[in-house]
C-alpha positions as CSV (number, residue, x, y, z in Angstrom):
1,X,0.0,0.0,0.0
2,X,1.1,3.2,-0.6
3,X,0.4,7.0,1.6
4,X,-0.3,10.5,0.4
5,X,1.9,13.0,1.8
6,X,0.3,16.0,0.5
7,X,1.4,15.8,-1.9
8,X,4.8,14.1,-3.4
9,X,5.0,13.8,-7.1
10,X,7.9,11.7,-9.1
11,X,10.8,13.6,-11.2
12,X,9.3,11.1,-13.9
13,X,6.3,12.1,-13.6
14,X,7.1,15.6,-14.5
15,X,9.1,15.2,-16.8
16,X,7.1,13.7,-19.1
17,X,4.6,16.4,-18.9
18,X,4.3,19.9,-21.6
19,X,6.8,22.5,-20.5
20,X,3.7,24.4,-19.4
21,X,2.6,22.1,-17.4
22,X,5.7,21.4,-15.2
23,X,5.8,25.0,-14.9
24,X,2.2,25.2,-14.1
25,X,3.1,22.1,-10.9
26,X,6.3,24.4,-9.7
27,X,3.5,27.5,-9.4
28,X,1.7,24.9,-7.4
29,X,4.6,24.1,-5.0
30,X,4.8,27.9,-4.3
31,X,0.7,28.5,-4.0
32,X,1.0,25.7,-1.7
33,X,3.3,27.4,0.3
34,X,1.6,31.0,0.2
35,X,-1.5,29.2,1.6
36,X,0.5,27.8,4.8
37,X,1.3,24.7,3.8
38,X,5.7,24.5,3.7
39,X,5.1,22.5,7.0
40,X,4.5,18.8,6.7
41,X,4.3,16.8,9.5
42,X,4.0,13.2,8.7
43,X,2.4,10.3,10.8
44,X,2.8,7.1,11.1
45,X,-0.9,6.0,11.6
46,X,-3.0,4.9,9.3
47,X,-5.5,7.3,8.3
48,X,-8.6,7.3,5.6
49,X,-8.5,5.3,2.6
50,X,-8.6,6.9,-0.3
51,X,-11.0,6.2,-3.1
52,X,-10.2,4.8,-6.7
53,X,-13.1,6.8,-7.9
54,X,-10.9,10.1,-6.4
55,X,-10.3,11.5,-10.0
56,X,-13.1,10.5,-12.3
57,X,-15.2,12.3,-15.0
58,X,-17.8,13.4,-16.5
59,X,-18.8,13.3,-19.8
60,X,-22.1,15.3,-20.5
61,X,-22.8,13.2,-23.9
62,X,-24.1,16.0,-25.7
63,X,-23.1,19.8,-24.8
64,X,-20.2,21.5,-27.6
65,X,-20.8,18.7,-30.1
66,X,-18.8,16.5,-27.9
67,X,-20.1,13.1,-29.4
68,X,-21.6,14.1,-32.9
69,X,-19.2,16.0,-34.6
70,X,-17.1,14.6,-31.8
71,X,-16.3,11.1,-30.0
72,X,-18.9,9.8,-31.9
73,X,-17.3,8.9,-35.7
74,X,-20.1,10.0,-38.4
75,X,-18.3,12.5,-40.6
76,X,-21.5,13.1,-42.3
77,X,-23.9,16.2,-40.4
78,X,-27.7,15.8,-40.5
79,X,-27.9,12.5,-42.2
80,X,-30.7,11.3,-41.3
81,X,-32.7,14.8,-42.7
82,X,-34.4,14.7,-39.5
83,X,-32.7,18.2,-37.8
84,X,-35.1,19.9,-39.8
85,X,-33.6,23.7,-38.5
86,X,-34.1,22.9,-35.2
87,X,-30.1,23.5,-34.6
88,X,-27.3,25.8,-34.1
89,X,-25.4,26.7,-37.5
90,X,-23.8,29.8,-37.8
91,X,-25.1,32.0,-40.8
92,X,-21.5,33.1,-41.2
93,X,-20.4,29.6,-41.9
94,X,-19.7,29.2,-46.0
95,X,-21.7,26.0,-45.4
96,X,-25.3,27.7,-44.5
97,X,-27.4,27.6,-47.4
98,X,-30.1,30.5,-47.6
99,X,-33.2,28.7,-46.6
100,X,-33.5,30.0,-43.1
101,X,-31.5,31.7,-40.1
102,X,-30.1,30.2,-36.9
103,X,-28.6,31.7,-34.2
104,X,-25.1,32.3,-34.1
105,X,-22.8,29.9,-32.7
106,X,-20.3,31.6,-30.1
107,X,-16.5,31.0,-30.8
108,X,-14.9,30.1,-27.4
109,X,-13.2,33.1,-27.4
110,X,-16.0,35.2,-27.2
111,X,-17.7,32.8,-24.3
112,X,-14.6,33.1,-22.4
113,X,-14.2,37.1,-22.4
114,X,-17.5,37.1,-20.8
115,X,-18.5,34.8,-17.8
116,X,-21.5,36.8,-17.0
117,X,-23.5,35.3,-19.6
118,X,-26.6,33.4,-18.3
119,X,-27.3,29.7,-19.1
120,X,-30.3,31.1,-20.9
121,X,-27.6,34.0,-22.8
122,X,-25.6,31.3,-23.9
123,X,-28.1,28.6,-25.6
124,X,-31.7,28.2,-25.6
125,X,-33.2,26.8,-22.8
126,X,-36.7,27.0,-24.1
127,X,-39.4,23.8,-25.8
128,X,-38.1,22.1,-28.8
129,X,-38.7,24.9,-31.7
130,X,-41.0,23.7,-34.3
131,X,-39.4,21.9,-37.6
132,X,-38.8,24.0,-40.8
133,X,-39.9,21.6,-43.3
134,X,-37.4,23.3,-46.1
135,X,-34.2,23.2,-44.1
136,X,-31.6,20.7,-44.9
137,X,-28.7,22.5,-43.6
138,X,-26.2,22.0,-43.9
139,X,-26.6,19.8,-46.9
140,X,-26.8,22.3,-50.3
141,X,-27.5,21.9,-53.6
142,X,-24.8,22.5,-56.4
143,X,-25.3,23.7,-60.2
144,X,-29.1,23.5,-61.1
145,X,-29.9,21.2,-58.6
146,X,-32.5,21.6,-56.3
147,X,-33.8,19.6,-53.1
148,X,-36.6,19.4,-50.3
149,X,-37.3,17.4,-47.6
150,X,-40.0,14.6,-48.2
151,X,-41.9,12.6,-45.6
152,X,-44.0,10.6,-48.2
153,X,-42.2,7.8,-47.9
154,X,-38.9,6.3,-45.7
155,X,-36.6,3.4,-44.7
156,X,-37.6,3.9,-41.2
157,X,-41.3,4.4,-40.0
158,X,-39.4,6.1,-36.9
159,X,-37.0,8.5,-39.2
160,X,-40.0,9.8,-42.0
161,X,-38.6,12.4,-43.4
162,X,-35.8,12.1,-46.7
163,X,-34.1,14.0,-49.1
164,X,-35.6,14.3,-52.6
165,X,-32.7,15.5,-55.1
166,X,-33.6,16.5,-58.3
167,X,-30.8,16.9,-61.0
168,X,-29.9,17.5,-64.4
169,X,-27.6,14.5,-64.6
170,X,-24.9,16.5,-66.0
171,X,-22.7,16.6,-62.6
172,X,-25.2,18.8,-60.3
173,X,-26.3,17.1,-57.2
174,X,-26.2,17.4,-53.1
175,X,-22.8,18.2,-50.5
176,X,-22.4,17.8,-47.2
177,X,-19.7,19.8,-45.4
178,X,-19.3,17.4,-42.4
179,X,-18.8,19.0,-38.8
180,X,-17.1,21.7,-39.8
181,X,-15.2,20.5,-42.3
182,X,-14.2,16.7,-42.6
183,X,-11.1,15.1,-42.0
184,X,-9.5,13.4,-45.1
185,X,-5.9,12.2,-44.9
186,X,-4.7,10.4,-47.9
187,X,-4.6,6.4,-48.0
188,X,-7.7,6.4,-45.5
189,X,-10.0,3.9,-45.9
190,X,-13.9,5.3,-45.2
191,X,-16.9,3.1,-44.9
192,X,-19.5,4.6,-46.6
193,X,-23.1,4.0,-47.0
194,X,-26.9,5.6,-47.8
195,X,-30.1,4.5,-48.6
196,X,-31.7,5.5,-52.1
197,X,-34.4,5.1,-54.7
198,X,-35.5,6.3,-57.7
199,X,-38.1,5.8,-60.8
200,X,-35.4,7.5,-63.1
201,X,-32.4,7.2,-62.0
202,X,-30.3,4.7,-62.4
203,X,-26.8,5.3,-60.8
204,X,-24.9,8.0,-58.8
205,X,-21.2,8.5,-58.0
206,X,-20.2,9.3,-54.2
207,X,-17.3,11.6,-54.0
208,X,-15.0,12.6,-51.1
209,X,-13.5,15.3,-51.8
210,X,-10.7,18.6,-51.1
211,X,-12.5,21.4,-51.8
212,X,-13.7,20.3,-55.4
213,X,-10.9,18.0,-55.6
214,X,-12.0,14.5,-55.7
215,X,-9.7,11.9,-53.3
216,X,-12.2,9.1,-52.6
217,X,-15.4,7.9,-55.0
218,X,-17.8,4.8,-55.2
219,X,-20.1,4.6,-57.9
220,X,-23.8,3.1,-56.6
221,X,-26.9,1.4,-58.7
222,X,-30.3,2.9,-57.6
223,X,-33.4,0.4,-57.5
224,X,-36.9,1.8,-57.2
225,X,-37.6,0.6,-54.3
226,X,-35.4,1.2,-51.2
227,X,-32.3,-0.1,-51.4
228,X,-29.0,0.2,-48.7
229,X,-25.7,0.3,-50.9
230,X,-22.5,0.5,-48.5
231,X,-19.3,0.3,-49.6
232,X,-15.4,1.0,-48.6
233,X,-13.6,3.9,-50.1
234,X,-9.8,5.1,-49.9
235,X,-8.7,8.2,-50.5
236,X,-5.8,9.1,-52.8
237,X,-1.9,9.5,-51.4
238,X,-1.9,12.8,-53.3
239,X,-4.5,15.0,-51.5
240,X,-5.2,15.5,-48.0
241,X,-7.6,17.8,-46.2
242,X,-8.9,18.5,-42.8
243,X,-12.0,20.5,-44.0
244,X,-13.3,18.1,-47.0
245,X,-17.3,17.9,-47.8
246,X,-19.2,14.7,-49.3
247,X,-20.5,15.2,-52.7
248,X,-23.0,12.6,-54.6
249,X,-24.6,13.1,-58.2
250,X,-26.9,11.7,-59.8
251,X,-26.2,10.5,-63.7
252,X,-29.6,10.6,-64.6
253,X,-32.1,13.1,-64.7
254,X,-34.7,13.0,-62.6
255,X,-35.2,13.0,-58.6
256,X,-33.0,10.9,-56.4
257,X,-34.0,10.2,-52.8
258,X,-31.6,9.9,-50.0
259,X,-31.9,9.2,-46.3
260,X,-29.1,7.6,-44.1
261,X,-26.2,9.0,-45.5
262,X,-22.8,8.0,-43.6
263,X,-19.2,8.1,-44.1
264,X,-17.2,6.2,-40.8
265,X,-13.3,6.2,-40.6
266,X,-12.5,2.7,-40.7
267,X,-10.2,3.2,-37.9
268,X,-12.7,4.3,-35.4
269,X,-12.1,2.2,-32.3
270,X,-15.3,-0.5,-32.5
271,X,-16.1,1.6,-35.2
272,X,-18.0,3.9,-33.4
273,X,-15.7,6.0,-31.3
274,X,-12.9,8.8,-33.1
275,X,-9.1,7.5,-32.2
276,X,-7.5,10.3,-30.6
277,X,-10.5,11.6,-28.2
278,X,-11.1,8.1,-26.9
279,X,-7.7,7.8,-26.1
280,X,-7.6,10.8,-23.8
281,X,-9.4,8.6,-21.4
282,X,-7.9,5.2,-21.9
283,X,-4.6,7.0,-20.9
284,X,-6.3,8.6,-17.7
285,X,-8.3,5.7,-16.8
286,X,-10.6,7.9,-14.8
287,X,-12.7,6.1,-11.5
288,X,-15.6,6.5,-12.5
289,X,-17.5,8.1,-15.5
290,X,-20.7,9.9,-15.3
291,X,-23.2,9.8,-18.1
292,X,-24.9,11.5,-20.1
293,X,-26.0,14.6,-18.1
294,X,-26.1,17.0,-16.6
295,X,-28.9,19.3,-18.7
296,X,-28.5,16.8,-21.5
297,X,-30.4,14.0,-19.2
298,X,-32.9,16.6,-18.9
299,X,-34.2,17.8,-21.8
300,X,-35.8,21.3,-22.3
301,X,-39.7,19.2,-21.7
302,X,-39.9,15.7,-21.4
303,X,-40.7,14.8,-24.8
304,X,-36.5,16.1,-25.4
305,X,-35.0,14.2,-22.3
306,X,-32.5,11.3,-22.6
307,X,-34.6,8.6,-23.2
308,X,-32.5,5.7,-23.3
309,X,-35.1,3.1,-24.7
310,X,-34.7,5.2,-27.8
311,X,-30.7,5.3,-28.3
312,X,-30.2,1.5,-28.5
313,X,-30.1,-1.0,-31.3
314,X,-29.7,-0.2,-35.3
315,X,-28.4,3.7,-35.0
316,X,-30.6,3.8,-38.3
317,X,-33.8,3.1,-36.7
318,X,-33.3,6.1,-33.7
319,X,-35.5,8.4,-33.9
320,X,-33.0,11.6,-32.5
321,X,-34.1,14.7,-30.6
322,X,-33.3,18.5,-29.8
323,X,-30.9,18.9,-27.1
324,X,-30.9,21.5,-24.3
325,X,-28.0,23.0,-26.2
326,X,-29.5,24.2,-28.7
327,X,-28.8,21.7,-31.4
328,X,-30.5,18.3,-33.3
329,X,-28.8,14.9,-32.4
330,X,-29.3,11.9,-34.0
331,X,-28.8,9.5,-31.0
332,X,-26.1,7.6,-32.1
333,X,-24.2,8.1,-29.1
334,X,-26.6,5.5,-27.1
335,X,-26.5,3.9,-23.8
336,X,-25.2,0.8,-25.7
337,X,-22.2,3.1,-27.0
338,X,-21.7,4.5,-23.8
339,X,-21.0,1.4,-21.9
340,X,-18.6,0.0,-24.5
341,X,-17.1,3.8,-24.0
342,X,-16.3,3.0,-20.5
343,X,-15.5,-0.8,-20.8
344,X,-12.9,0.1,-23.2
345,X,-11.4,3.2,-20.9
346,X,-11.1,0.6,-17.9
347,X,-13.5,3.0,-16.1
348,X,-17.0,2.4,-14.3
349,X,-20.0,3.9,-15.4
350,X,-22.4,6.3,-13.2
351,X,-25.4,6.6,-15.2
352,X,-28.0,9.2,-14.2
353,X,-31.8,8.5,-14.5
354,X,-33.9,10.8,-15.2
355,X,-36.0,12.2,-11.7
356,X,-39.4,13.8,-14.1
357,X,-37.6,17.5,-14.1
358,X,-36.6,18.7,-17.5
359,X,-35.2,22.7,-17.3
360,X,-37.9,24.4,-19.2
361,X,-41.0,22.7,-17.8
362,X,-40.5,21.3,-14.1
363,X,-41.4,18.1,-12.6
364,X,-43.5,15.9,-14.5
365,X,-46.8,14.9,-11.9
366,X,-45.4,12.2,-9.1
367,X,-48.6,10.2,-10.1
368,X,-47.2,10.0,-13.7
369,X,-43.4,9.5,-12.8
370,X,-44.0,5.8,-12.2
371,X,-42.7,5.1,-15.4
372,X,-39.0,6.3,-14.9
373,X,-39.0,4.1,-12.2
374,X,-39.0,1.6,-14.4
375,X,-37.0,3.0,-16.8
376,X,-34.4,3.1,-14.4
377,X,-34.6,-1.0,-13.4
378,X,-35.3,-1.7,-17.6
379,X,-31.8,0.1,-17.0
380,X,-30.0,-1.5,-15.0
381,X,-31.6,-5.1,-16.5
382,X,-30.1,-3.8,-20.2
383,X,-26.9,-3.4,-18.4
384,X,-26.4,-6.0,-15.6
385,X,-28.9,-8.7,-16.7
386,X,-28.2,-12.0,-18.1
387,X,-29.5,-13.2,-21.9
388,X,-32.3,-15.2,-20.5
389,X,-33.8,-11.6,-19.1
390,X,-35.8,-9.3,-22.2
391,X,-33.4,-6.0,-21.8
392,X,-30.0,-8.5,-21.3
393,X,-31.3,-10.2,-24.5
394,X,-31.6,-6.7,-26.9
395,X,-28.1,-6.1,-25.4
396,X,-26.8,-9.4,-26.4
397,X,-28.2,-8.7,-29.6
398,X,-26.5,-5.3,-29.8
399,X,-22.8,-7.2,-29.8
400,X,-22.6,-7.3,-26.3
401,X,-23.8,-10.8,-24.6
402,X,-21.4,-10.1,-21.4
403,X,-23.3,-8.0,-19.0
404,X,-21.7,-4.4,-18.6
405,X,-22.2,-4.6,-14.7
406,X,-23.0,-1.2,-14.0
407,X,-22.9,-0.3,-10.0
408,X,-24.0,3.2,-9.8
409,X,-26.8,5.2,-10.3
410,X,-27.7,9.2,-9.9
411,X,-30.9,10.6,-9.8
412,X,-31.5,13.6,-11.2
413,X,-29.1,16.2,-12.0
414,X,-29.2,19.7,-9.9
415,X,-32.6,19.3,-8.5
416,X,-33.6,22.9,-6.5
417,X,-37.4,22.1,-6.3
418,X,-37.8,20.1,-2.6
419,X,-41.4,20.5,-2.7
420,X,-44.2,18.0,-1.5
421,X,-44.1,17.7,-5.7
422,X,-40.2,18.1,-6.5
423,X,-37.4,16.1,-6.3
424,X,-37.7,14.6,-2.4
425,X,-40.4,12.4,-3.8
426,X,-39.6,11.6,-6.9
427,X,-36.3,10.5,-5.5
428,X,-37.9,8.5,-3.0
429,X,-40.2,6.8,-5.7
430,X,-37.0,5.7,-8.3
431,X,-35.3,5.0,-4.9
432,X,-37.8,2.6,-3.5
433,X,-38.0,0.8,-6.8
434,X,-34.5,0.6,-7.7
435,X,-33.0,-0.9,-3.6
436,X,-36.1,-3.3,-3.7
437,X,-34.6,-5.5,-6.6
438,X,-30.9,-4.1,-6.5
439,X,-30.2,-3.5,-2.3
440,X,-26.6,-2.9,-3.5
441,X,-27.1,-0.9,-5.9
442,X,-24.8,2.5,-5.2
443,X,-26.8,5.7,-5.9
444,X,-25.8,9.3,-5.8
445,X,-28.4,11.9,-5.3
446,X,-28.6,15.4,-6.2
447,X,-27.4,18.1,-3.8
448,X,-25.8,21.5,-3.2
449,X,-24.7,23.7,-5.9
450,X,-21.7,26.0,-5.5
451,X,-21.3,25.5,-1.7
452,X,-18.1,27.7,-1.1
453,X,-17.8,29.4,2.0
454,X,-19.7,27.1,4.4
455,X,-23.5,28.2,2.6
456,X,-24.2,24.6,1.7
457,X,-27.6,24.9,1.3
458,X,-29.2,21.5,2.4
459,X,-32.7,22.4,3.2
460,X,-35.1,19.4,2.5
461,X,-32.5,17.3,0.6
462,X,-33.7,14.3,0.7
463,X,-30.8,12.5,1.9
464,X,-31.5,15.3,5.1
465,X,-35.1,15.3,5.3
466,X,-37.1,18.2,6.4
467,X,-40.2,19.9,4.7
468,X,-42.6,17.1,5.6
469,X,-39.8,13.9,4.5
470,X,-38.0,12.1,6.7
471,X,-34.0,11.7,5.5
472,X,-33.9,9.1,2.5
473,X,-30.8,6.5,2.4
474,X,-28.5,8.2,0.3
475,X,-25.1,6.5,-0.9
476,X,-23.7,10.0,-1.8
477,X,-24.6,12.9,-2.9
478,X,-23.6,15.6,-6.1
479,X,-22.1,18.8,-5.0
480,X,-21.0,21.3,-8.1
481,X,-18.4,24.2,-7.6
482,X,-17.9,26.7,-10.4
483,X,-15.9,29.7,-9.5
484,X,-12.6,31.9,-10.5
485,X,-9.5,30.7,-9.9
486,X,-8.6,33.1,-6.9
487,X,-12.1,31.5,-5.0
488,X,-11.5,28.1,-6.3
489,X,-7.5,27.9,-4.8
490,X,-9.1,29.6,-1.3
491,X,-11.3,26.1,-1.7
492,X,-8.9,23.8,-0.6
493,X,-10.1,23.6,3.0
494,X,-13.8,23.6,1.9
495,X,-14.3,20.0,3.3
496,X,-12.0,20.3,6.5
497,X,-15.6,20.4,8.8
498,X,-18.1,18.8,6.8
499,X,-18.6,16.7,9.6
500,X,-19.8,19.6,11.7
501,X,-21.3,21.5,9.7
502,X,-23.6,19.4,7.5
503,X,-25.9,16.7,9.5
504,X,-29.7,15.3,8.9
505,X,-32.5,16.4,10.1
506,X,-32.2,13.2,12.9
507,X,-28.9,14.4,13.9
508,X,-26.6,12.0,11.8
509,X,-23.7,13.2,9.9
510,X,-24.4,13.7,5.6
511,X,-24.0,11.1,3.5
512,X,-20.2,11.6,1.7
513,X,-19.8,13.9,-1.3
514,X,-19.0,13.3,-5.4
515,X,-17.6,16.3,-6.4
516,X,-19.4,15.6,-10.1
517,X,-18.9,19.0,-11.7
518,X,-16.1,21.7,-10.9
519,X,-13.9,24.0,-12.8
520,X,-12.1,27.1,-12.3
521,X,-13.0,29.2,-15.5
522,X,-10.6,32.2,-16.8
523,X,-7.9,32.8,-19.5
524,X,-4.7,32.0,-18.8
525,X,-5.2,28.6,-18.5
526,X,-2.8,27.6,-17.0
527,X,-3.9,29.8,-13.4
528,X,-6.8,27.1,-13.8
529,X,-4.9,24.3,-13.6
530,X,-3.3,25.4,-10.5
531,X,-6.1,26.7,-8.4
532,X,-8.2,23.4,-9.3
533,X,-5.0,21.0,-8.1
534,X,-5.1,23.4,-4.8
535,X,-9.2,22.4,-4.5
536,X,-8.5,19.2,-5.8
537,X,-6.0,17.9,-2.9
538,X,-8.1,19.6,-0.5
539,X,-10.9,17.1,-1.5
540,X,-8.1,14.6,-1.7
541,X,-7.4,15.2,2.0
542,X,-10.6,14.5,3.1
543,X,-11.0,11.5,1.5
544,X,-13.1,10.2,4.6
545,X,-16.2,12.8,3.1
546,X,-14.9,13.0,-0.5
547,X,-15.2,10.2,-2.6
548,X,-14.7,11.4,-6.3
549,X,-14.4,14.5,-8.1
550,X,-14.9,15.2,-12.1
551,X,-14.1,18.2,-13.9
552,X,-17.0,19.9,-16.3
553,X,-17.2,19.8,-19.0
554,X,-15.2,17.2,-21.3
555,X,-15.4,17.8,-25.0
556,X,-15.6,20.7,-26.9
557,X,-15.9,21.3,-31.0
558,X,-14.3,24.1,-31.4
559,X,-16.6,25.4,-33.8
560,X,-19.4,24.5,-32.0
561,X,-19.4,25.9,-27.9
562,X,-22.3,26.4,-25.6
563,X,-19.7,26.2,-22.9
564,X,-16.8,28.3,-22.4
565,X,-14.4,26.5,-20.7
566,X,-13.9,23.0,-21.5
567,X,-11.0,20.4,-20.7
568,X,-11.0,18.5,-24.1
569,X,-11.0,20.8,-27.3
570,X,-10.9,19.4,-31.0
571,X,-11.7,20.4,-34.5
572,X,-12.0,17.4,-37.5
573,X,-8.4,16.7,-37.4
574,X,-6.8,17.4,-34.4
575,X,-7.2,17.9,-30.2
576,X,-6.0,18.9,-27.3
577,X,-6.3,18.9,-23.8
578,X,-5.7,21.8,-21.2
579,X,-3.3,22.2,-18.4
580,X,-5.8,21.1,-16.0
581,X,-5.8,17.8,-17.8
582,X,-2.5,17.5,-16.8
583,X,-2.7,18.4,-13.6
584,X,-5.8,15.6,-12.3
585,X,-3.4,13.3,-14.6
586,X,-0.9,13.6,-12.1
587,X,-2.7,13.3,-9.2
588,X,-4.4,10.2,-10.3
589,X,-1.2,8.7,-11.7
590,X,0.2,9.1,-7.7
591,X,-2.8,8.4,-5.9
592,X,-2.4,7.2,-2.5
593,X,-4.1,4.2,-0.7
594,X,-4.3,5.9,2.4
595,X,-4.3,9.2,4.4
596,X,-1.7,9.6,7.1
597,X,-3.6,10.5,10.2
């Protein structure tokens, strides 16, 4: 077993680390001693053990295009037809076509010169907007082609609405500019695939191309009747380009319906998940990993919450919906895709159920909520159960017979409403449901937000009872900490007398903390980095309250932020991580067994 002396970190360590970044560790070493803390005295009891789920994270599926246009590997934006407007794409971009407006998309820049933006400033937090049955964006037209959206017929009863292209045949037809551009390197090989039918024509040639520079293309028959045609393309060792569109034409006049259009790198890893972001968390190996939200889970109304039943088996067949941040997804990054996410980053998932609260409308009536009680043991049965069981058999038929053995649950995500109608009950009723069949199940529940400076405010919580409930078992609980850099450092000691200061409503201490979302959020940096590894040891030291802490939020498109500080940042072709990557890196990579008391 090894001790944390707070704290020790290797010469190796640091020196395989950014320049930055071991400069960022020395400022540390000084903080450290500006805050009283040149004097270590070291024990030889044994104190607290400290938990493997110290330094985990959370990955709010959907918020800055994390997973589509993101982890998730479709190159190909909208290609299902279903988005229908209801997105962020910036008028600017040289991919809008002129059928409508949207609302600008932020550049991070911008979001980080001014932190006083509301939640509701930054995206909208409002009801699904209505569908604009003429927007394909950001699919457009080239040469005298022309194309609408068409819900007369479909592949997919649950995805009705199509394409219908009509050409020339001379070389016109429909492009697709990807997420921002898509990522070509030459001597790629790009699985490639769509569903089309037509009365007159007969053929079409799909293109990937470099500008209008052709490096990939697969010719395709067209039958009159639905018809998948897949095939493998590789582009050409002579061009490469990180900002390359899809192009397909018809050689026939005539109209040519699409739907399911898809181009996949054929090395993403289980061909669902892009290389180099996946591999940020294989190489941190984080505790624990909480999905998918956060606001996400949510929804704006309940109708646009996560709703897991409808993210699992053929990715062609889900139906999508509107996301909190303001933009279409089309579901493909599933609870099925998540799992196989954590399995292959050696990490344990935390899965968050949906309480009946969704941001724009409140709590759904407890007397209808029943039904995400259920949701959350279908849940667990899709992930835990055996083949013989209905959900463990749909997973065994999505490629994964081996249960995915999922141990923890949260409910909710930032519930505020403790009300004879809010979250204590609801709680209570998922709760109930869940322990009954699963007594060791480990569930988090929602608490305080922000609670620097000893104003933890746990009024009716149900894990402390009060306003008519007595206190609810509760495993752990959620606290989230936003703040500058100065506050956050001056955070270190938040948990020193968490003991005394936080008890139930019957006297007995609070149930121990996840520290799910923090971040210290201001340019440079690197003064981040260094004020969260201040907060981050102070949790660290109180491991006997603290049992895991996650940084918010994970992955950022650079051309697409709702968020404006973010630990992950990519465009088509490349990523990188900030300094306060780094920094949790290191003090997961020297994580101690135990305190010294």
């Amino acid at each position: 077993a090894t001790v944390s002396v707070l704290y020790c970190i290797p010469l190796s360590s640091l020196n395989s680390l950014p320049t930055t970044m071991r400069a960022g560790l020395t400022l540390m070493s000084v903080a450290s001693t500006v805050m009283g803390m040149s004097k270590i005295d070291i024990h030889n009891t044994i104190g607290s053990k400290i938990s493997k789920t110290q330094y985990s994270m959370f990955f709010e599926t959907e918020i800055n295009f994390g997973s589509e246009g993101g982890m998730y590997g479709e190159l190909v934006w909208n290609r299902d037809f279903e988005a229908l407007g209801r997105g962020t794409i910036s008028p600017e971009s040289k991919y809008a076509n002129q059928n409508t407006s949207a609302p600008r998309v932020k550049s991070e820049l911008e979001l980080l010169q001014d932190f006083k933006l509301s939640m509701k400033d930054m995206v909208g937090f409002g009801p699904t907007p209505p569908p604009i049955y003429d927007d394909f964006r950001p699919w457009t037209t080239t040469g005298k082609a022309t194309a609408a959206v068409s819900n007369t017929s479909a592949p997919y009863s649950t995805n009705p609405n199509v394409l219908a292209v009509n050409t020339t045949g001379n070389g016109d037809g429909i492009m697709n500019p990807g997420y921002w551009g898509m990522n070509l390197p030459s001597n790629t090989v790009f699985d490639v695939s769509l569903f089309v039918k037509s009365e007159s024509v007969k053929s079409l040639t799909l293109q990937l191309r470099c500008g209008t520079e052709v490096t990939a293309s697969h010719k395709f028959d067209v039958n009159t009747t639905w018809t998948l045609r897949q095939g493998d393309v590789v582009t050409f060792n002579r061009t490469s380009c990180s900002d390359g569109n899809l192009f397909i034409y018809p050689h026939q006049e005539g109209i040519l319906y699409m739907d399911h259009v898809s181009v996949f790198p054929k090395d993403s890893v289980e061909g669902v998940f892009r290389p180099d972001l996946l591999k940020y968390l294989t190489d941190f190996k984080p505790g624990l990993m909480r999905l998918p939200g956060g606001c996400y889970l949510e929804g704006t109304v309940p109708d646009s919450r996560w709703a897991w039943k409808k993210t699992i088996g053929d990715r062609r067949e889900r139906s999508g919906h509107y996301t909190p941040w303001g933009y279409w997804v089309t579901d493909g990054m599933g609870l099925h895709e998540m799992l196989l996410m954590c399995e292959l980053a050696g990490t344990e998932p935390l899965m968050s159920i949906y309480s009946g609260y969704s941001t724009s409308s409140g709590y759904v009536p407890l007397n209808q909520s029943q039904q995400f009680a259920q949701d959350a043991l279908d849940l667990i049965e899709y992930a835990n159960g055996n083949t013989s069981t209905y959900w463990g058999a749909k997973r065994a038929a999505n490629g994964h017979p081996k249960p995915f053995g999922v141990k923890y649950l949260e409910i909710g995500n930032e519930e505020h409403d403790m009300s004879s109608d809010g979250y204590p009950p609801h709680y209570k009723m998922i709760t109930e449901a869940v322990w009954q069949q699963h007594p060791n199940m480990f569930v988090v529940a929602s608490g305080s937000t922000n609670p620097a400076g000893g104003h933890r405010s746990t009024s009716c919580l149900p894990c402390v009872g009060g306003c008519g409930f007595e206190p609810q078992r509760c495993d752990s609980w959620d606290e989230h900490t936003y703040d500058s850099p100065n506050t956050m450092a001056g955070l270190h000691s938040l948990y020193d007398d968490y003991n005394n200061t936080c008890a139930t409503t019957e006297g007995k201490p609070c149930p121990p903390v996840f520290v799910l979302e923090y971040a210290a959020r201001a340019d440079p940096f690197l003064q981040n980095a260094v004020a969260e590894a201040l907060f981050l040891i102070g949790t660290e030291k109180n491991a006997a309250v603290v049992q895991g802490t996650s940084f918010a939020p994970l992955f950022c498109n650079v051309h697409g932020t709702q968020w404006p500080y973010n630990l992950i940042s990519f465009n088509s072709s490349s990523s990188f991580a900030l300094p306060s990557y780094y920094s949790q890196k290191i003090l997961k990579d020297n994580l101690g067994d135990y305190l010294l008391a």
